[in-house]
C-alpha positions as a Markdown table, in Angstrom:
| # | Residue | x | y | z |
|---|---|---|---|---|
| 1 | Unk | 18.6 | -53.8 | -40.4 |
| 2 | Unk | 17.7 | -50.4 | -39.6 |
| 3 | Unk | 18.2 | -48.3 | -36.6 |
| 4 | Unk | 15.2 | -46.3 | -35.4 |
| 5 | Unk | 15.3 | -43.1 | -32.8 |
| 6 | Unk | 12.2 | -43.7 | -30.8 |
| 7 | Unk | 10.9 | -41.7 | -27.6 |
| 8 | Unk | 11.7 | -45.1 | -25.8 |
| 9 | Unk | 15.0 | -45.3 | -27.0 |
| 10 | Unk | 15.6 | -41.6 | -25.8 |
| 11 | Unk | 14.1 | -41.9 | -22.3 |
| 12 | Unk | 16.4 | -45.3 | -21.6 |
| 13 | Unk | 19.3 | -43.1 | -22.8 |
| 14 | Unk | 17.6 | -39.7 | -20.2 |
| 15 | Unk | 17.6 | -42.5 | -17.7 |
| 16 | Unk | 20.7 | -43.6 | -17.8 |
| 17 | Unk | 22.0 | -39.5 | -16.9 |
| 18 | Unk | 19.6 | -39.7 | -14.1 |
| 19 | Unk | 17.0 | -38.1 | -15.9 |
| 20 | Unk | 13.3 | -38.2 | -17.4 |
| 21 | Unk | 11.8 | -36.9 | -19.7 |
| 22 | Unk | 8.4 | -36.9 | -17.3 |
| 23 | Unk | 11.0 | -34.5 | -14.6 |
| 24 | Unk | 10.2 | -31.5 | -13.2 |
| 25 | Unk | 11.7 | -29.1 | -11.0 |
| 26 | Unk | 11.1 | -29.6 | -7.2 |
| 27 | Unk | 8.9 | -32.6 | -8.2 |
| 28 | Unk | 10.7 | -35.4 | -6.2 |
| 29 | Unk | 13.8 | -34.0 | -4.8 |
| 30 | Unk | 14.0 | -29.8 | -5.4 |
| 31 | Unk | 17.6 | -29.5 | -3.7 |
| 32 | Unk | 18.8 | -32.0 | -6.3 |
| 33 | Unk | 17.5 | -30.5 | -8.9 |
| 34 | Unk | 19.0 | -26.9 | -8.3 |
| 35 | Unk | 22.3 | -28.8 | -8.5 |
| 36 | Unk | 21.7 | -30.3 | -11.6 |
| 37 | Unk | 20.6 | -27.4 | -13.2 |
| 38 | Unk | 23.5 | -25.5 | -11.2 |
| 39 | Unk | 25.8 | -27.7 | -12.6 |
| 40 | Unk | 24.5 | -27.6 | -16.6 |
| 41 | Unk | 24.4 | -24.1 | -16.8 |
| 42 | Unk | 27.2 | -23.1 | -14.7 |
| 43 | Unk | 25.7 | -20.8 | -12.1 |
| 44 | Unk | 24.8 | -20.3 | -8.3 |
| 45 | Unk | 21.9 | -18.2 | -6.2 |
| 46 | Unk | 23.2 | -16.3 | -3.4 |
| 47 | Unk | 21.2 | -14.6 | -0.8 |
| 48 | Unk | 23.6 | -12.8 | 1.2 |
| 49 | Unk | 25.7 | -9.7 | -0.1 |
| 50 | Unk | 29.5 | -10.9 | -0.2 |
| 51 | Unk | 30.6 | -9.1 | -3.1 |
| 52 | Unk | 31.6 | -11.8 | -4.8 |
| 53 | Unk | 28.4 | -11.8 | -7.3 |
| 54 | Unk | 28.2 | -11.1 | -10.8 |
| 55 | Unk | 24.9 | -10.8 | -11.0 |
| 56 | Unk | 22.2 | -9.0 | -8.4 |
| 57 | Unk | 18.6 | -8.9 | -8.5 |
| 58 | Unk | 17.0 | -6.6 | -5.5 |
| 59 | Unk | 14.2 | -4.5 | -4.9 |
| 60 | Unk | 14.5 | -0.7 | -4.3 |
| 61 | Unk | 11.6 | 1.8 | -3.1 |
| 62 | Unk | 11.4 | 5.0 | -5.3 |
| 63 | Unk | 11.5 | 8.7 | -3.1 |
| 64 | Unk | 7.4 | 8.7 | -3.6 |
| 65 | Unk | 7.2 | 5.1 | -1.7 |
| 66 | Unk | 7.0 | 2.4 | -4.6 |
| 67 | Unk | 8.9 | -0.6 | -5.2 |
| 68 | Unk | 10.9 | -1.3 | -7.7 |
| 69 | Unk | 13.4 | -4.3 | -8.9 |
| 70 | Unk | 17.0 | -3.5 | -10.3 |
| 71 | Unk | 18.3 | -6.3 | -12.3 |
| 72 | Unk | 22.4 | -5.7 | -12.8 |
| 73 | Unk | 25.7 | -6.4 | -12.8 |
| 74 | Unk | 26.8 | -3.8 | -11.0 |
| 75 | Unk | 27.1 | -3.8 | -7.4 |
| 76 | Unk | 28.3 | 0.2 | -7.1 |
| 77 | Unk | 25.0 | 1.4 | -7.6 |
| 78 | Unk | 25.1 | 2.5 | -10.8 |
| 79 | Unk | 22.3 | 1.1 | -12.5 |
| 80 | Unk | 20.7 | 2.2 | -16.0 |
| 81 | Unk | 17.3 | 3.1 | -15.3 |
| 82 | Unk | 16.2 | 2.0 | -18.6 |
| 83 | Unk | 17.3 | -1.0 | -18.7 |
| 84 | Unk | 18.1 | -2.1 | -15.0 |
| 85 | Unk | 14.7 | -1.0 | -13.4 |
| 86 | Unk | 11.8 | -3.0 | -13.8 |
| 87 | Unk | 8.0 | -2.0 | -12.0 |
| 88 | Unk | 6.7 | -5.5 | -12.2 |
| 89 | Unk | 8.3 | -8.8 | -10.3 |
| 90 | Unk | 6.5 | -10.1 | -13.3 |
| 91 | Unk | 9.4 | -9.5 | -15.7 |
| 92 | Unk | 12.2 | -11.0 | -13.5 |
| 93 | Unk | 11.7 | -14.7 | -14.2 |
| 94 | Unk | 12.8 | -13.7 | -18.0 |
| 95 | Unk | 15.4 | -11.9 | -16.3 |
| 96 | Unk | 17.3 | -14.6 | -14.4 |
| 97 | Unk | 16.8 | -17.2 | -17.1 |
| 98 | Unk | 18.2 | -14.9 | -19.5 |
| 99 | Unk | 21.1 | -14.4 | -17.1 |
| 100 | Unk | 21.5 | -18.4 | -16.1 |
| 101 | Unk | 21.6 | -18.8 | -19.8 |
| 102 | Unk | 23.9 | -16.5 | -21.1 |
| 103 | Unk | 25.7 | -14.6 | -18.1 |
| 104 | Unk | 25.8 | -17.7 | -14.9 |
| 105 | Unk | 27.9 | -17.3 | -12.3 |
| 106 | Unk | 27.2 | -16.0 | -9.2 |
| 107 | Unk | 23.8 | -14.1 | -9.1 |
| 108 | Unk | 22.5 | -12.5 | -6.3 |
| 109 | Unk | 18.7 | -13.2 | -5.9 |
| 110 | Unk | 17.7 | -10.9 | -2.8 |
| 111 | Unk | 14.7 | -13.2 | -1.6 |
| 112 | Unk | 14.7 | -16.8 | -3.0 |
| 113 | Unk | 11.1 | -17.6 | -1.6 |
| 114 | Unk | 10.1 | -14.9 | -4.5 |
| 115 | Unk | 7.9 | -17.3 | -6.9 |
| 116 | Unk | 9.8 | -15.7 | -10.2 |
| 117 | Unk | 12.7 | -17.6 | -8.6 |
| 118 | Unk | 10.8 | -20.7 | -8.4 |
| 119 | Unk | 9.3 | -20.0 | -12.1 |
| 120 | Unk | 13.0 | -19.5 | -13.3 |
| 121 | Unk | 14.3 | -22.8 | -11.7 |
| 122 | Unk | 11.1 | -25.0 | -13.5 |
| 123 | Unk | 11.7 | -23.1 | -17.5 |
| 124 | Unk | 15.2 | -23.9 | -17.0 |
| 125 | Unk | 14.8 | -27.1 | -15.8 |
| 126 | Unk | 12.4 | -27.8 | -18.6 |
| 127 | Unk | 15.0 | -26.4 | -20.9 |
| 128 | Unk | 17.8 | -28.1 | -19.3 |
| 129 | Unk | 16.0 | -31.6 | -20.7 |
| 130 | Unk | 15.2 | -30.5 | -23.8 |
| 131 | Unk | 18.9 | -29.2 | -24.4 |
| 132 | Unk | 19.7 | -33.3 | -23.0 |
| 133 | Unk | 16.8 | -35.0 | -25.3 |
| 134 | Unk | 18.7 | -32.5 | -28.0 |
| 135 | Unk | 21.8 | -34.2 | -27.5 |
| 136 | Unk | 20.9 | -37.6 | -27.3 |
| 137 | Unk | 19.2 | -37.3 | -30.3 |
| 138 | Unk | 22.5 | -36.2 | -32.4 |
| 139 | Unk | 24.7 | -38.8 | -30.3 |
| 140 | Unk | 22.0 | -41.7 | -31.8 |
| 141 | Unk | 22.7 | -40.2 | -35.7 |
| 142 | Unk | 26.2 | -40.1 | -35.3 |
| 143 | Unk | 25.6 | -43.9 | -34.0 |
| 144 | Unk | 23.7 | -44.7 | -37.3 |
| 145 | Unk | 20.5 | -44.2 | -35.8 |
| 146 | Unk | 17.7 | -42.5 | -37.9 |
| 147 | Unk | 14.1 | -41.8 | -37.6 |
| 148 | Unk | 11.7 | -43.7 | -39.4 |
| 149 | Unk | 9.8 | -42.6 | -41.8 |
| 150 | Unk | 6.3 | -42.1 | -41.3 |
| 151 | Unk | 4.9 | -41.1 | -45.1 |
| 152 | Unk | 2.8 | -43.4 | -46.7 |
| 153 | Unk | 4.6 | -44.9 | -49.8 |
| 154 | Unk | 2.2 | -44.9 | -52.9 |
């Protein structure tokens, strides 16, 4: 007798890690959310300077009056204005998942009301239950588990 991987088999298995796969950040409970996804990626928003952040992302106003956002890791001010400096708000939600995935830790996130913060928390949310559905998935192999096959035999 065979053992299939099915999308029900996969939810039961989400379920039972307190997930869904029907989940979305802030949907139910956004607190608990942020500490699951703090948690799985290893990383924490701060909104107050303490020096003990790895990572900052804060605006700036240029000597001609506009605002820019500096996305670094330095906290000394130097920052590479080709690579640190961005003109849009736009760019920053790539810019702290990039760092939740890769870097974590302690970032610095000068206003967390800002929506790219919000935008951040739901793709890596959304990620975060792929990555899980991912590993169920190979755990159910390893258990002898295997898709079925969906080709019409001739």
């Amino acid at each position: 007798m065979n053992k299939y991987i099915t999308d029900k088999l996969i939810e039961e298995r989400l379920n039972k890690q307190g997930y869904s796969s029907e989940d979305s950040y802030g949907a139910e409970d956004e607190d608990a959310d942020y500490k699951k996804l703090c948690e799985y990626y290893d990383f924490e928003l701060i909104d107050t300077f303490n020096g003990r952040a790895e990572y900052f992302i804060y605006s700036e106003t240029t000597a001609d009056g506009y605002e820019v956002w500096v996305t670094t890791e330095s906290d000394q001010g130097a920052v590479n204005v080709s690579e640190d400096i961005h003109y849009y708000d736009s760019d920053l939600n790539e810019v702290l998942c990039d760092q939740i995935r890769h870097g974590g830790g302690t970032i610095f996130v000068e206003d967390m009301e800002a929506y790219y913060v919000n935008d951040a928390m739901s793709t890596m949310f959304d990620n975060m239950i792929e990555s899980i559905k991912a590993k169920i998935i190979v755990e159910l192999e390893e258990e002898g588990y295997e898709y079925e096959n969906t080709e019409a035999v001739a």
